[in-house]
C-alpha positions in Angstrom: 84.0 104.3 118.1 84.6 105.3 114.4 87.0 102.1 113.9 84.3 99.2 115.6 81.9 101.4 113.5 83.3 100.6 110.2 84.4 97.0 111.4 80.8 96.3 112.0 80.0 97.0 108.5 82.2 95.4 106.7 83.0 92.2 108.8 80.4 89.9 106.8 82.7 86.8 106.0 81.3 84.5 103.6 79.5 81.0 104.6 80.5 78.9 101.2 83.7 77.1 101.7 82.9 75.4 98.0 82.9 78.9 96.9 85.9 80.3 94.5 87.9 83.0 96.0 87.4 86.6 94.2 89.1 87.9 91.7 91.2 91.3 92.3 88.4 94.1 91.0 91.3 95.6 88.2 89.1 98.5 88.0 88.9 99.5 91.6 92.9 98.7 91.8 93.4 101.6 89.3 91.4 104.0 89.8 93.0 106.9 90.9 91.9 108.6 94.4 92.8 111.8 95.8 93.9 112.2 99.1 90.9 112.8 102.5 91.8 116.7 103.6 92.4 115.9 107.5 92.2 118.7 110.3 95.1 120.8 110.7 95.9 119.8 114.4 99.2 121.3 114.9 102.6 119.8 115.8 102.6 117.5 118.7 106.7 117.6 118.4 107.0 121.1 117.5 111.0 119.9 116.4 109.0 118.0 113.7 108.3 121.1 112.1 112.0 122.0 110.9 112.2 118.4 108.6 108.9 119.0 106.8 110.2 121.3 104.2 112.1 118.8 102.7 110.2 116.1 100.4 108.5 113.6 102.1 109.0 109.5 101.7 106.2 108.6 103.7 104.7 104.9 102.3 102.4 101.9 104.0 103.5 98.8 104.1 100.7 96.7 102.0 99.1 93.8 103.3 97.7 90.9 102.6 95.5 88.7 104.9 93.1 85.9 105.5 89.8 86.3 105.5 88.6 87.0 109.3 92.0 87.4 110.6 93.0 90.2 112.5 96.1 91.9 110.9 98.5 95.1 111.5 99.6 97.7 108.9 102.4 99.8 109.3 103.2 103.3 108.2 106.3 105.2 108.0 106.9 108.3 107.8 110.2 109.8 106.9 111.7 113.5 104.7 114.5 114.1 102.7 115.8 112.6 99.5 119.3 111.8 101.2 118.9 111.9 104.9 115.6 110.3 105.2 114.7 111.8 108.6 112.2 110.0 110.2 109.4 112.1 111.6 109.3 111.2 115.5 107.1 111.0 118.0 104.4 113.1 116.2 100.5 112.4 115.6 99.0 110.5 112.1 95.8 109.8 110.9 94.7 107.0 109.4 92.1 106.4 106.8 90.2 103.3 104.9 88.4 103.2 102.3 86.9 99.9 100.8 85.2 98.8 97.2 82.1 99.6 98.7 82.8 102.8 100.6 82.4 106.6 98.0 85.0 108.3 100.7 87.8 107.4 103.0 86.8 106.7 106.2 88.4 107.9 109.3 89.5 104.9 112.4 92.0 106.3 114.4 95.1 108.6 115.7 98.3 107.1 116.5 101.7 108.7 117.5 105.4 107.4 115.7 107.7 106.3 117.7 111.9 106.6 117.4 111.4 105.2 114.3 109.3 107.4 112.3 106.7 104.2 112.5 103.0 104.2 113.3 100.9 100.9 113.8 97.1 100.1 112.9 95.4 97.0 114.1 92.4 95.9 113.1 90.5 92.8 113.1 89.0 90.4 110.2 87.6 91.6 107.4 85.5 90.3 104.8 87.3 89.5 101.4 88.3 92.1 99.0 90.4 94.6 98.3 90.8 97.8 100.4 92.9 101.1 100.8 94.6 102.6 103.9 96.1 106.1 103.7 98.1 107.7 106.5 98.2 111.2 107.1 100.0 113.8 109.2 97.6 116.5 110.0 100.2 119.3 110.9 101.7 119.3 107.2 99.0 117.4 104.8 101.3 114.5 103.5 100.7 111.3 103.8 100.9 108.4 101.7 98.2 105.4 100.6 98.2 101.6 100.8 96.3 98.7 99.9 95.1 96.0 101.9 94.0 92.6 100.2 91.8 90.0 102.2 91.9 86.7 100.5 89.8 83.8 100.7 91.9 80.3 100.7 93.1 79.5 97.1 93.4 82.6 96.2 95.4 82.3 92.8 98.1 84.7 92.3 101.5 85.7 90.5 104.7 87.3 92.0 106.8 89.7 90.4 109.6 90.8 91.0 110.8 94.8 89.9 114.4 95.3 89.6 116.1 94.0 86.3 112.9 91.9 85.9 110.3 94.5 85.3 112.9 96.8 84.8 115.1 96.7 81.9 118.0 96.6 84.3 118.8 96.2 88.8 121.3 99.5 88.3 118.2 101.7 86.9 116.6 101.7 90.2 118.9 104.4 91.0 118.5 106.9 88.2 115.0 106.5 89.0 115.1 107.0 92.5 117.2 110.3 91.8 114.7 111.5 89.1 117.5 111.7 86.5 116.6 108.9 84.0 113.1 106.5 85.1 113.8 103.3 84.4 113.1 101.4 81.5 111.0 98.5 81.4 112.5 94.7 80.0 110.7 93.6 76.5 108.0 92.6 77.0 107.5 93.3 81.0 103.9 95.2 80.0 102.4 92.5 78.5 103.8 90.1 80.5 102.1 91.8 83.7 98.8 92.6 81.8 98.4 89.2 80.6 97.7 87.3 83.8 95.6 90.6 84.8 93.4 90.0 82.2 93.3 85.8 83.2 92.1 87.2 86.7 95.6 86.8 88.5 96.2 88.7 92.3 99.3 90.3 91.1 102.3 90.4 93.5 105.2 92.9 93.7 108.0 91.5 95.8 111.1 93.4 95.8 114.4 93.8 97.7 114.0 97.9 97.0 113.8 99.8 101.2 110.7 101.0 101.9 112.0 104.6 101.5 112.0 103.7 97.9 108.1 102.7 98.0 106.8 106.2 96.8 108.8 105.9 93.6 108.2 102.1 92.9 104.6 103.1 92.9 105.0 106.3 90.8 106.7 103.8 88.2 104.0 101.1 87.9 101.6 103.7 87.9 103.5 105.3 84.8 104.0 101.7 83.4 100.5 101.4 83.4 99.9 98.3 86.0 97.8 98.2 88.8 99.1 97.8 92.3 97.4 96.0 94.5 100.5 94.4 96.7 103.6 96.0 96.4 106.2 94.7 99.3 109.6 96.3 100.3 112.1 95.9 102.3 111.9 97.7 105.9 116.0 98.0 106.2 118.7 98.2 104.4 120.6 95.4 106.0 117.9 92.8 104.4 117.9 94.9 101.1 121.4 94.1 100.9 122.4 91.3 102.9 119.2 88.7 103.4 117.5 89.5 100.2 117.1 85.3 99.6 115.7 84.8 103.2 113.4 88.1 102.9 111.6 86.8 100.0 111.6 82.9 101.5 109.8 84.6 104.7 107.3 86.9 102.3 106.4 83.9 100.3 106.1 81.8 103.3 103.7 84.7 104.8 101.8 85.0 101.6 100.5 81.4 100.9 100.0 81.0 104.7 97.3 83.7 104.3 95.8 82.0 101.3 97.4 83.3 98.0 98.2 80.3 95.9 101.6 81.5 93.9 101.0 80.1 90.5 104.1 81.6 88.9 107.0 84.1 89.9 109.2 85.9 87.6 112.5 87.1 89.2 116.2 87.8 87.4 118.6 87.4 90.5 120.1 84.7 92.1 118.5 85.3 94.9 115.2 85.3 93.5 115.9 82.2 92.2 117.2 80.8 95.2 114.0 82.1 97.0 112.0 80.9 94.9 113.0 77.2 94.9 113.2 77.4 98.5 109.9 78.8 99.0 108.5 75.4 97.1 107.1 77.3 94.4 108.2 74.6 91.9 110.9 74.6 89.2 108.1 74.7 86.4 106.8 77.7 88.1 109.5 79.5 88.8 111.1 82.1 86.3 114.3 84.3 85.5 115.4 86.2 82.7 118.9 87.5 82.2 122.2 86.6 82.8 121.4 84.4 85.6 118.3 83.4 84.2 118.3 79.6 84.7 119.8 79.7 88.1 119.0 77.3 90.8 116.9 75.2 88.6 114.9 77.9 87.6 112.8 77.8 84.4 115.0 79.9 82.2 113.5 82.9 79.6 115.8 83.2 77.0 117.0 86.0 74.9 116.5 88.4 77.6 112.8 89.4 76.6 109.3 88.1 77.2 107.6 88.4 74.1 108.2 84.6 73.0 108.0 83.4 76.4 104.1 85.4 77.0 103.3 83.4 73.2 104.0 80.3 74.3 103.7 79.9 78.1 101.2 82.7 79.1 98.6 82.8 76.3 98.0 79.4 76.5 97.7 79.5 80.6 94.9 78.6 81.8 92.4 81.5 83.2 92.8 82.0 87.4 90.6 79.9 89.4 88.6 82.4 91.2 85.2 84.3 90.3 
C-alpha cells in the first residue's frame, strides 16, 4: 500500500507534447543526503551474518526511463574487497525519494536471490529526477541510486570514465585499492562542468563492474560532478570481453527512452567503435589519447581538453530543454 501510495502522487505526466523536456535540477543532483535509519529486523539467512564484517560493495544500478513507462531497478548487494561475497537470500529495503519529497520514502521489501540481486518494479512516473536507496535492515548498509524520467528529446552528453575522465584506464585500479585515487585528464573538470552549466543530462557510461560502482561514485563526488546516471557493467565477462557491444546496447537503451546523445567523449577503441555504431555521428563523437581518432572519431589532440572546451564547447549552443 505504501508503494501505490507514493505512485499516486507522483504519477502526474504532463499534457504538452510542444513542451521542452526539463533540464537536470544540478542542485538537487548534488546535494548530499544521508541515509533513512531502517528497522533492525534481524537476519532472515542467519549465514549472512558471518560476511558482514567485511566492507560492503552494495550499489543500484541507475536508471533512466520514459516518461510513464513502467521500469525495474536492480540492487546488488555484495562484501569484501577481494571476494566480493554476495549477500544471499536475505531481506532489503528499499527507499525513494523525489525533488519534491523532504525524506525518503519507504515502497517495499524484497529478498536476494543466488546472486546477491534484489529487484524493484515500479510503474510510470512523471519526469524528473529521483533517488532510490536499498538497505539491509540486519546490518544498516545499503547503498543509493538515481533514477531519471525523461521526456522525448531530452538533450544529453555521455561520458565515459576510464582514461577519459581519468588521467589514465590503469588508475582505476590504484583507486579501487585506495592506494593512489586517480587523477583526472587536463581539462576533464571543466570539460564536464561546461555542458552542466549549458543544461546537459550528463551520462557516465563505463566498462568498470558494478562492484566498482561505490568507488566510481566516491570519485566524481571528490572530482566535484554531479551524478545523475552512472552505468556499469553487471559482469566481468562484458567488462572484459563485450565492452563495444555493452555500450552499443546502453546507447541503444538510452535514446530509446528519450535522451538525445548530443556528444560522447570516450578514449578506447571500443568507445569509438561504440560510438559510431550506436549512430551518434562522427562530428559528435570524441576520443582523446593514443587512439584518439579511432574509427572515424573526432580526434582531441594533445591529450588534454583545455583547447578543445575553447573552441568546441564554449561556443555550443545551450541544451534544448527548460
Amino acid at each position: 500500500m505504501k508503494l501505490l501510495g507514493y505512485m499516486m502522487l507522483v504519477t502526474g505526466f504532463s499534457s504538452n507534447v510542444n513542451a521542452l523536456p526539463a533540464c537536470p535540477d544540478l542542485a538537487w543532483l548534488e546535494a548530499k543526503m544521508s541515509a533513512t535509519a531502517m528497522p533492525d529486523t534481524g537476519y532472515r539467512n542467519r549465514f549472512n551474518k558471518l560476511i558482514t564484517w567485511l566492507p560492503e560493495f552494495h550499489m543500484v544500478h541507475d536508471q533512466i526511463v520514459a516518461e510513464g513507462a513502467s521500469f525495474q531497478v536492480t540492487a546488488k548487494f555484495d562484501y569484501g574487497a577481494v571476494a566480493h561475497k554476495d549477500l544471499e537470500h536475505e531481506t532489503v529495503r528499499f527507499y525513494i525519494r523525489g525533488q519534491q519529497d523532504g525524506d525518503w520514502r519507504f515502497l517495499t521489501n524484497a529478498v536476494t536471490n543466488s546472486d546477491g540481486k534484489a529487484t524493484l518494479s515500479l510503474p510510470g512516473l512523471s519526469a524528473g529526477q529521483y533517488r532510490i536507496y536499498a538497505g539491509v535492515p540486519a546490518d544498516g548498509t545499503g547503498a543509493e541510486g538515481f533514477v531519471t524520467v525523461v521526456q522525448p528529446n531530452t538533450p544529453a552528453v555521455l561520458f565515459d570514465i576510464d582514461g577519459t575522465l581519468t588521467e589514465s584506464d590503469a588508475e582505476q585500479i590504484g583507486d579501487y585499492t585506495g592506494i593512489d585515487r586517480a587523477d583526472q585528464k587536463e581539462g576533464a573538470y571543466s570539460l564536464v562542468r561546461r555542458y552542466l552549466d549549458l543544461g546537459y543530462q550528463p551520462v557516465y557510461l563505463t566498462a568498470r563492474v558494478y562492484w566498482y560502482a561505490k568507488g566510481t561514485r566516491d570519485w566524481l563526488n571528490w572530482m566535484g560532478l554531479p551524478q545523475g546516471f552512472l552505468r556499469t557493467s553487471l559482469s566481468n565477462e562484458t567488462s572484459l570481453f563485450r565492452t563495444a557491444e555493452y555500450k552499443i546496447s546502453e546507447i541503444n537503451y538510452l535514446k530509446s527512452q528519450g535522451l538525445n546523445i548530443v556528444r560522447a567523449y570516450g578514449n578506447a577503441k571500443t568507445d569509438a567503435e561504440a560510438f559510431i555504431r550506436a549512430g551518434l555521428g562522427a562530428q559528435n563523437s570524441f576520443t582523446i589519447g593514443s587512439d584518439a581518432g579511432h574509427y572515424g572519431t573526432t580526434a582531441i589532440d594533445n591529450n588534454h581538453y583545455y583547447q578543445h572546451i575553447q573552441t568546441q564547447v564554449d561556443t555550443f549552443p545551450a541544451a534544448a530543454c527548460e
